[in-house]
Every structure is written in C-alpha cells, then in structure tokens.
C-alpha positions in Angstrom: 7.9 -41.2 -13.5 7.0 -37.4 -12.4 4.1 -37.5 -9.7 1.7 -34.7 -9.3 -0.2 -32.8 -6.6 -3.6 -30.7 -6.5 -3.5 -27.2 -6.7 -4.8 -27.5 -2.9 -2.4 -24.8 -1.5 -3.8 -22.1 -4.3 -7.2 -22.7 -3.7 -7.1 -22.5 -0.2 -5.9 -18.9 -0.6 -8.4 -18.1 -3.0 -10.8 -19.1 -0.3 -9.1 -16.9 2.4 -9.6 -13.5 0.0 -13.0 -14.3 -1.2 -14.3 -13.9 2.7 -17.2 -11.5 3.0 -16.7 -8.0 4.2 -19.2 -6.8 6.9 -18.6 -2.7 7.6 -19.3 -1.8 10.8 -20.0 1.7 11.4 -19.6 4.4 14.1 -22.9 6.2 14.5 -26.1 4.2 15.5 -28.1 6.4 12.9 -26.7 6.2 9.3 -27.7 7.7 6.1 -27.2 5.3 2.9 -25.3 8.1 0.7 -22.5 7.8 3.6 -22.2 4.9 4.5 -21.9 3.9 1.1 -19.3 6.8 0.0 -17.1 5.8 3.4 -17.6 2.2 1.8 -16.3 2.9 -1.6 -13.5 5.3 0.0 -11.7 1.9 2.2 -12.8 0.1 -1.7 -10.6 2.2 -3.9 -7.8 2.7 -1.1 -7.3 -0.9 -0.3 -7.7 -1.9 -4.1 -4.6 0.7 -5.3 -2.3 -0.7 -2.5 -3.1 -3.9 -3.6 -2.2 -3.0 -7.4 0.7 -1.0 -5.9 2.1 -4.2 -3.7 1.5 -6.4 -6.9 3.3 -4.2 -9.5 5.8 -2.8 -7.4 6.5 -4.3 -4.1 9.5 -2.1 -2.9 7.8 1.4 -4.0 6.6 1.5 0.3 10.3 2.4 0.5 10.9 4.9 -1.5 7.7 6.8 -1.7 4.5 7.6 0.6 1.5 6.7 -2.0 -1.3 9.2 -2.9 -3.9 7.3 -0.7 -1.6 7.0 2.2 -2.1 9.1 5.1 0.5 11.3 5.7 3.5 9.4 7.9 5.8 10.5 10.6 9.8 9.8 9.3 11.0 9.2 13.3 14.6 10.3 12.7 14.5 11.6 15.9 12.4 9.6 18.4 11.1 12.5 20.5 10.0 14.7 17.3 8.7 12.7 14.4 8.8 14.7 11.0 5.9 14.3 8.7 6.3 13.6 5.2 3.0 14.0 3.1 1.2 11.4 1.0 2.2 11.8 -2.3 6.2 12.5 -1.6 9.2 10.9 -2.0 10.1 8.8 1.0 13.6 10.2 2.5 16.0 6.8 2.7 17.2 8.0 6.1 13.7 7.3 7.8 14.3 3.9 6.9 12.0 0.9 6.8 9.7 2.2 10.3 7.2 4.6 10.3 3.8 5.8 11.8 1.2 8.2 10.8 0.2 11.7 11.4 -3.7 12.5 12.9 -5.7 12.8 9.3 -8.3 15.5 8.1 -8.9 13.6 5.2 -12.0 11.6 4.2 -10.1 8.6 3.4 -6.3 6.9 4.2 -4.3 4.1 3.8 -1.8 3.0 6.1 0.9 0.7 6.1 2.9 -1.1 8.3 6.1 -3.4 6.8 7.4 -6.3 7.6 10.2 -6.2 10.9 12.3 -9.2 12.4 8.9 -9.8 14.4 6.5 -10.1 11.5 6.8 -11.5 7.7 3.6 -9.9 7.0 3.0 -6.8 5.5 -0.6 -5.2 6.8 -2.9 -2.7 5.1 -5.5 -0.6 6.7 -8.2 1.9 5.3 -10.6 4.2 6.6 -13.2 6.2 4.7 -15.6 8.8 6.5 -18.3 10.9 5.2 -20.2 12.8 7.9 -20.6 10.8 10.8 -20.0 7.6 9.3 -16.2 5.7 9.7 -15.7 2.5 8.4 -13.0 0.5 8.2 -10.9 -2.7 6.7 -7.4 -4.4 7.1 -6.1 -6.4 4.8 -2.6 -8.7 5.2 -0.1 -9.9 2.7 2.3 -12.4 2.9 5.9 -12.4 0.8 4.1 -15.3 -1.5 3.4 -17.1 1.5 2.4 -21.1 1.1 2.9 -20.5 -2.7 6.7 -20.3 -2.3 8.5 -23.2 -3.4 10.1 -25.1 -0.1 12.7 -26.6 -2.8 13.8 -24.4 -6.2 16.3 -25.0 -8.9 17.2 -23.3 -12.0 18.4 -26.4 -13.9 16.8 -30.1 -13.6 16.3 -31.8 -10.0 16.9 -35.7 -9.6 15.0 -36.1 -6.4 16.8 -39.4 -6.3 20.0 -38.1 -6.2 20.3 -34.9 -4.0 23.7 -35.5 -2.9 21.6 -35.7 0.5 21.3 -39.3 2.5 17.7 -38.9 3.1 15.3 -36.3 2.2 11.7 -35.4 3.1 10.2 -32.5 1.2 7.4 -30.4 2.2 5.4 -27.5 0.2 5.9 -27.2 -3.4 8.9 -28.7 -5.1 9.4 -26.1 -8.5 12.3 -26.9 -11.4 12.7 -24.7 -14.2 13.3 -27.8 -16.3 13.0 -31.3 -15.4 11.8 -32.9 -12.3 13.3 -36.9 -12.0 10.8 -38.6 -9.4 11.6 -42.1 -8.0 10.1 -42.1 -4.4 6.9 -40.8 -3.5 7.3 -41.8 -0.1 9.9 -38.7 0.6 6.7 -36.3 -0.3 4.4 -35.0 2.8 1.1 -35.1 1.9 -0.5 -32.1 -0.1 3.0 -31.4 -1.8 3.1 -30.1 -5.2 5.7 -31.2 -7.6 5.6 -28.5 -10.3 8.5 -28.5 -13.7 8.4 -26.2 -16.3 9.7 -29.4 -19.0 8.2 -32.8 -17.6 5.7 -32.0 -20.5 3.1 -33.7 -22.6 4.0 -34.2 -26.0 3.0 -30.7 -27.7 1.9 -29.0 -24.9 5.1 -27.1 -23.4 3.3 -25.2 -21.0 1.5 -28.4 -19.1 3.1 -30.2 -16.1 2.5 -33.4 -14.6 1.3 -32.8 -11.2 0.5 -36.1 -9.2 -0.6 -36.1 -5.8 1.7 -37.8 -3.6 -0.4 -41.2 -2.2 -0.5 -40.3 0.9 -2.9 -37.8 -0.4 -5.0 -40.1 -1.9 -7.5 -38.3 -4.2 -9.6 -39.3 -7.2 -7.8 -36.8 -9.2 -4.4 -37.7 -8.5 -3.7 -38.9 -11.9 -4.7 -36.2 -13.5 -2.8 -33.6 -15.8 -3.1 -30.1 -14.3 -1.5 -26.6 -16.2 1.5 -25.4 -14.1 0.0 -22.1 -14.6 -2.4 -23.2 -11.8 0.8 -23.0 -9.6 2.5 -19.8 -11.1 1.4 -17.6 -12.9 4.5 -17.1 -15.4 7.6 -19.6 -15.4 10.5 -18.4 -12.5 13.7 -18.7 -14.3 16.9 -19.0 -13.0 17.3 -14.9 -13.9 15.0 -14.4 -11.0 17.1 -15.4 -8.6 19.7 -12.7 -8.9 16.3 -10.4 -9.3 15.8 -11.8 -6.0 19.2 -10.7 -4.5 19.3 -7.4 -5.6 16.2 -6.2 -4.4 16.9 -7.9 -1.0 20.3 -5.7 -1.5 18.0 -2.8 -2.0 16.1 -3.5 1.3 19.0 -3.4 3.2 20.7 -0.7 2.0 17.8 2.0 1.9 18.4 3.1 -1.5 22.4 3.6 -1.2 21.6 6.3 2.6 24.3 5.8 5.3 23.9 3.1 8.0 21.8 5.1 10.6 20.3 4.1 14.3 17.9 7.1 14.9 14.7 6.1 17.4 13.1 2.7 16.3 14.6 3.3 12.9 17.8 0.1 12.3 19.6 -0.7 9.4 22.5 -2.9 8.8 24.1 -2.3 4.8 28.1 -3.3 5.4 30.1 -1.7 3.3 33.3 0.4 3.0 32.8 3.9 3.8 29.7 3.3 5.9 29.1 4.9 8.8 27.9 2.0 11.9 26.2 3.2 15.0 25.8 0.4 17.4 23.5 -0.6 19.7 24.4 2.0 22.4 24.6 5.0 19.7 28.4 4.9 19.1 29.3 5.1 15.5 32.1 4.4 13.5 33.4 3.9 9.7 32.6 0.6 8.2 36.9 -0.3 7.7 37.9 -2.0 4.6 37.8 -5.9 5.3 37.5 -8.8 3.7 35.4 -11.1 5.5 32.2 -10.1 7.7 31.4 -12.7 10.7 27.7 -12.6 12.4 26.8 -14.4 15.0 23.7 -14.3 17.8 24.0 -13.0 21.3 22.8 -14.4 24.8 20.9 -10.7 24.3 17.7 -11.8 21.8 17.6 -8.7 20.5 21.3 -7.9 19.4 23.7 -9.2 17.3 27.8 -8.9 17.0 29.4 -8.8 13.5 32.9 -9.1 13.2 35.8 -8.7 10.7 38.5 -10.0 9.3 41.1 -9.1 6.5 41.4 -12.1 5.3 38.2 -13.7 2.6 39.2 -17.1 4.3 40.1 -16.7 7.9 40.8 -19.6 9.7 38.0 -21.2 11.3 35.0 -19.5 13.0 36.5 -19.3 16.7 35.8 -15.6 17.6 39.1 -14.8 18.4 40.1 -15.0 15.0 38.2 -11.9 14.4 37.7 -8.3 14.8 34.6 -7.1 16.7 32.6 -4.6 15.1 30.5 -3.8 17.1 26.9 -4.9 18.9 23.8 -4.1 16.9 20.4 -4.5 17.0 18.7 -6.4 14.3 17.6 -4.3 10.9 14.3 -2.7 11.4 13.5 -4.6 7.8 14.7 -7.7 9.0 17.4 -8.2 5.9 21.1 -7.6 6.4 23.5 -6.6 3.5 27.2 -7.2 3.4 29.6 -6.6 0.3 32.2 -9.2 1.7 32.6 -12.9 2.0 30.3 -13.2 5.2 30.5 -15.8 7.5 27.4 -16.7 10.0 27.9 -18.7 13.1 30.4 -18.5 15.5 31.4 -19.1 19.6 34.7 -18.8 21.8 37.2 -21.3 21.8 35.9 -24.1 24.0 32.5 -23.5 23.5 31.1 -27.1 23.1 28.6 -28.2 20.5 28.9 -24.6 19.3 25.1 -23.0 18.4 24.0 -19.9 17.6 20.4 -19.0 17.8 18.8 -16.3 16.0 16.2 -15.0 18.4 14.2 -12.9 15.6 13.9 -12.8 12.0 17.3 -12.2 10.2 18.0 -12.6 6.6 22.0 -11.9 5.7 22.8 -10.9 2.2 26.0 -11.3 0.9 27.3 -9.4 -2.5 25.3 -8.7 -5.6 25.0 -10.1 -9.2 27.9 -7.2 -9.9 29.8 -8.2 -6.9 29.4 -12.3 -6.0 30.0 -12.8 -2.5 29.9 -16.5 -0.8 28.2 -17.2 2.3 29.7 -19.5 4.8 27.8 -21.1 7.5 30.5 -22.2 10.6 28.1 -23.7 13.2 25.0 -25.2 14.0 22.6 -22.5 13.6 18.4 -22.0 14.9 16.0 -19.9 14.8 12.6 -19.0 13.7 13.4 -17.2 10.9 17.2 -17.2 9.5 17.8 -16.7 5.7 21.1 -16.9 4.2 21.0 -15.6 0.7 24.1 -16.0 -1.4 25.2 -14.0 -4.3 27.9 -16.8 -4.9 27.9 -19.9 -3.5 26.9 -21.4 0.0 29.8 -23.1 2.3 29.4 -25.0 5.3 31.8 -25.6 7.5 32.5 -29.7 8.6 34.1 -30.3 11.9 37.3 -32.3 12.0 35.3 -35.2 14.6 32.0 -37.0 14.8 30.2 -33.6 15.6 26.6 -33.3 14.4 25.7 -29.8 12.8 22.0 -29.1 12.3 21.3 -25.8 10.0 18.0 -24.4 10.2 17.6 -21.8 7.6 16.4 -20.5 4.2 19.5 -20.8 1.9 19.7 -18.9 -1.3 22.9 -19.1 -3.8 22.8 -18.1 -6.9 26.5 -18.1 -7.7 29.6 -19.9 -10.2 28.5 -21.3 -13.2 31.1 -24.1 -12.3 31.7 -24.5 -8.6 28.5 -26.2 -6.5 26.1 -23.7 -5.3 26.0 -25.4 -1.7 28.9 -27.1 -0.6 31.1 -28.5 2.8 34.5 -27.1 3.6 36.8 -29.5 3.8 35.2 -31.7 1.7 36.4 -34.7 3.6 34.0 -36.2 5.9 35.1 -36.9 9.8 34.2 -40.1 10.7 30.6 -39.8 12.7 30.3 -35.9 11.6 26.5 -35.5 10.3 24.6 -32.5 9.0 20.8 -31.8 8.8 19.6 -28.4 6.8 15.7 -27.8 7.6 14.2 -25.0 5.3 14.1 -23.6 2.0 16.8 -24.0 -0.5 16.5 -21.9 -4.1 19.2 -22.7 -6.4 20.0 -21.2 -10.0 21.1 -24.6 -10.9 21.1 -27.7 -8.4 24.8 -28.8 -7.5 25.0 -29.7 -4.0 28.1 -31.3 -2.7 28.5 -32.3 0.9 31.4 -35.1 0.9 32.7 -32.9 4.2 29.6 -34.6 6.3 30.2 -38.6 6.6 25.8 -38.4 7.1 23.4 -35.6 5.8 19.9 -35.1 6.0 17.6 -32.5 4.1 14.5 -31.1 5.1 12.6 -29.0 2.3 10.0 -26.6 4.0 8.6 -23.3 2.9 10.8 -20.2 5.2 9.9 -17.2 7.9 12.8 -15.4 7.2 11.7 -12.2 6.5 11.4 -11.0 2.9 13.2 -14.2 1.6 12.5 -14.6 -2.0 10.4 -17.6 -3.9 12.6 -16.5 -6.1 10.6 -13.3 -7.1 9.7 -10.8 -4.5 5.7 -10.9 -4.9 2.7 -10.5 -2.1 -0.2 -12.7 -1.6 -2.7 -11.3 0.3 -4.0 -14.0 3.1 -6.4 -12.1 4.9 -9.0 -9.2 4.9 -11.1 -8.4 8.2 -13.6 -5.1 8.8 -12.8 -3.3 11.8 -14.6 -1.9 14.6 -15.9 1.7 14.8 -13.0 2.7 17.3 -10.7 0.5 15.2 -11.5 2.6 12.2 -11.4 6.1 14.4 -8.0 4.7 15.8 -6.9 5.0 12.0 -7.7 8.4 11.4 -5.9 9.5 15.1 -2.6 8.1 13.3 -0.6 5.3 14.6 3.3 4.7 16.2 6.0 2.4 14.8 
C-alpha cells in the first residue's frame, strides 16, 4: 500500500519568501520619488538574479551579470583586478570574489557558496539622491525540497538490502514506490512516485502522511506536482555530475592557489599548487586517495598507479601533496578515487571532514567509481559517483559508520552501491547516515554481516537533488549602513 505525506515542507517555504519587506532608509528627510526609484532599483535587481539563479544556476561562474556591481578577480591577493558587470568572468579568478566601490545607482552582489556555507546570498542596493535602501535575499541548493532518498528505477522500502532503515525528508522514485512499514517514516516525510498512480491519472501520486503525523488529510490524494515541479528522471542524475564536474574544474582553467582563490580539478596535465604555494604536474595515475588531516582546514590526496591498490593503508600510496579545501567546496577527479584512509596501526580508523567537501569522481564520458575505505564524518561530505559506489568491509567485527551524501549513477548491470569483499566478517556492521540518489536502486552490502541506513536530506555543498536548482529561503531589508556598506564594495 503506498502512504502519503502533506506538502508541509513546500508550504513552509512558500511562507518564508512571502515575508514582508520593510525598506529602511538612510536620510531622516526623504522625498517619495526617491525613495520609491531606490525601491524599485533593489526590485528589478533582486528579481533578474532570481530569474538568472533559476534558469541558469552556474552562469555566476562564468560571467559577472549586467546588474552586478563590478567585482574584484583576487588573482593576486595584494592587488585585486576588476572585471566589469556585464563581462565574461575569467576561469582563473575562480569561485571567490569581492566587489569594487560603485558609482552606480543600483547593484547586485553575490557571494557563492564555500566549504563554510551551502547558501548562496544576494544583496541589492538602489540610491537616488540621498536615499539608499537595501535587501538580501538567500538561496539554498533546493534546500528541504531535496529528496533525502532518490532512485531512478522502483524502490521496495521493504527490501533495501539494508537491516533497518529510518527515512527522513522526502522519499522520491521515478517509478514505483512499494511501502510496507510506516513506522520506518519520521513524521512530516513525503513519499512521492512518479507511477503509484490512480487509474487514468498518470501525473497523480499517492501521498499519505505517515501516522505519526496524524492529520485529517492524510488519506488524501495530492498531485506530485505539489512536490516537483517536473518529473526528475534518472537522466538528471548524470546532469547532476557534469555540472558538479563543471564546478570544479572552472570551465577546463588550470588548478590555481592565487590569494583566497582554491580549486581542486585532478587530472593529467594539471598543474597542483599546494597548500604552501609549491606546484607541480598532476602525473598520470590511476587511483586518487583523499583523506582528512588533524589540520581542519587541509586535506592530503594521494596516488596510486594501480585502479585497485591494495587496501587504504597510506603507505600504499603516493602523496600528492597537502591542500586546502576548494574555494567552491566540490572536488573533481578523473580516476578511480578512493576517500578515507590512516597509517598502518591506526585503530578504529576515521577520518573527519572538518568543512564542506564534495568529491567527484569521472563523468558520464568517463565513469569513474568512488570507493569509501573507512569510517568517515563530517558536517558536510558528498561523495558523487560517475560509476558506482564501493565500500570497503573490514576482515573482523569492526563497525564502520559513513556519514555522507552518496551519489552513483553508474553500470547498467553492476549495483550502484556496493561492499568490497562482499563477504561479511563475523560482527563487522555498517551504518550510512545521509542522502543517497541512485539512477536505479541496487544496493548490495553482503561484505557487512549488519547494516543500517539513515535517509536524511545533505550539507555537502552543491550536492545535487538530482538537478542543480535554488530555492530561495529567505529575504531581509537592511539597514542604512548595511545598504551604504554595499555600495563601498565587499572582500571575499
């Protein structure tokens, strides 16, 4: 029987952008003509940014927008250059910017999302004599509407390949969604498939609200197109992959460390400066290993030449180098790319991702696995697979907890998350905590003698729902010197 849940998510969001403006001004004597031309100025700006971040969410990248202010590319820390509104972005400024002091009547500026922050935030200024008001707006990457658990092909919540399961958030299936306990479901989850249909009506879903919820409505037949606004099909998963790809990699530029400015994009040919400004060539490898530091703001990578190296031990590898984490928070590797990894002896081997990280392995031209070979935290840790998803399963009664967002979107025929050996040690158990998107569910774990699976929506930064979108969250006037502040220009 397929349950159902209240749209209650959506609606609170709608709530949060319908709060009332109040524009507070910076001159105790105001004339109506401008305060109401510095009103419609932050109106229009705000309004195209919004279109902008809805149509085309990675154009920040590549170009600085009309309404923008002009920004400062900080190539060089100690002299910013300034690259005017209305130009091409340069790919070696990267993902970091500030802006310029404007003589403008009106500006937008914007800053991106970083390992610290998922959000992306929007501020406008309009003046007209001398009247400055002022707004910020916030947008999240889809935010509460991303689906905690998504697959491609139908989902059996009965039959996981998981021991127990608790599922948080929205539970989405391209096709069919097979429900047999409603006591896995935390209240307020959404249960949302695009072919658990009503006879004749192909575009309804059942949506139940889970009992612990409890409402009048909760039998009640709701329009998936309450939840999303067009169907996410498996396709957009790959969409997903390259644009994180995309992210990374700056539009194809070199690896550069320049200021504030990070990028990681590992591939041959590359040039890698560290975190202490030596560079090198990216060598030709086969295998990429990442793994946390004590330091909370670096992170070693390693290599290998073989796509199967033996074991995780770091020994086994090459180091790299010591970087600091990507100024957009998302990682790209073109190899097999393992994450997790300690010394020999290290006991009850973790690594802990101090900020936001999401590691990218391969493209839909070039499938590349992801392999997970230890206990891994953090806040914000997304694992996004062009091929298929491997943990490694200890040889003893070891107990490896994952806590990440895992994308795969992988073999047509191999399972899209899967243990390695796939014989379970006596006492070994595994518990993965976060969001899992799947082209097509096939999950086989037989290397864990006990697993666990908690579904919950992700920080990691920029990790897909599958589709790249933002969802604005919040909008707030500022104060008179908040609004001056603006037109002064801002720092990274």
């Amino acid at each position: 029987m397929l349950t159902t849940v209240l749209v209650s998510i959506v609606a609170a969001t709608i709530g949060m952008v319908a709060i009332q403006i109040s524009l507070v001004a910076g001159t105790s004597e105001l004339s109506r003509l401008e305060v109401n031309q510095s009103r419609l100025a932050v109106d229009v700006g705000l309004s195209k940014m919004s279109a902008t971040l809805e149509h085309n969410p990675l154009s920040i990248y590549y170009q600085v927008l009309s309404e923008e202010s002009s920004r400062l590319c900080y190539l060089e820390a100690d002299n910013p250059v300034t690259v005017e509104a209305g130009s091409v972005w340069p790919s070696d400024c990267g993902p970091v910017w500030g802006y310029s002091a404007s003589d403008y009547s009106s500006g937008v500026l914007v800053r991106p999302p970083s390992p610290d922050s998922t959000l992306v935030e929007v501020s406008a200024f309009g003046r007209a004599g001398e009247v400055i008001l002022g707004r910020r707006e916030t947008y999240s990457i889809l935010g509460q509407a991303s689906p905690s658990l998504y697959s491609g092909t139908s989902l059996d919540v009965s039959s996981t390949g998981f021991d127990a399961t608790q599922y948080k958030g929205i539970i989405y299936s391209y096709e069919e969604i097979t429900l047999t306990d409603e006591s896995k479901f935390a209240q307020g989850s959404i249960v949302a498939s695009e072919k658990n249909s009503s006879p004749g009506s192909p575009q309804v879903c059942q949506l139940k609200c889970t009992h612990a919820l409890g409402t009048a409505e909760s039998n009640g037949v709701l329009d998936i197109r309450n939840v999303y606004k067009v169907p996410m099909s498996p396709g957009g998963v790959d969409s997903a992959v390259s644009t994180l790809g995309k992210v990374a990699c700056l539009d194809e530029s070199p690896i550069l460390l320049a200021g504030e400015v990070t990028a990681l994009c590992l591939r041959h040919g590359k040039t890698l400066v560290d975190a202490y400004g030596a560079s090198r060539g990216m060598p030709a490898v086969a295998a990429i290993l990442v793994t946390a530091t004590g330091d909370p703001n670096h992170i070693n990578i390693y290599s290998s030449g073989s796509p199967s190296p033996a074991g995780v031990l770091v020994e086994n590898w090459t180091l790299l180098g010591t970087y600091l984490y990507p100024s957009s928070g998302v990682l790209y590797s073109d190899y097999t790319t393992y994450v997790g990894g300690c010394p020999a002896g290290t006991p009850n081997c973790t690594n802990t991702f101090s900020k936001g990280l999401t590691v990218v392995a391969g493209s839909p031209l070039n499938r590349r696995d992801i392999v997970v070979g230890t206990s891994l935290q953090g806040g914000g840790l997304g694992l996004v697979a062009s091929g298929t998803a491997r943990i490694v399963a200890p040889s003893g009664p070891v107990a490896v907890s994952v806590d990440a967002a895992i994308l795969a979107s992988g073999s047509p025929t191999a399972p899209l998350l899967s243990s390695t050996p796939n014989s379970p040690a006596a006492g070994s158990s595994l518990h993965i905590s976060g969001q899992m998107v799947l082209s097509r569910y096939d999950v086989s774990l037989g290397g864990f003698a006990t697993k666990t699976y908690t579904a919950s929506v992700s920080t990691a930064p920029m990790f897909p729902a599958p589709l790249l979108k933002y969802l604005r969250t919040s909008a707030v006037p500022l104060t008179a010197s908040q609004a001056a502040d603006l037109v002064e220009g801002t720092t990274p």
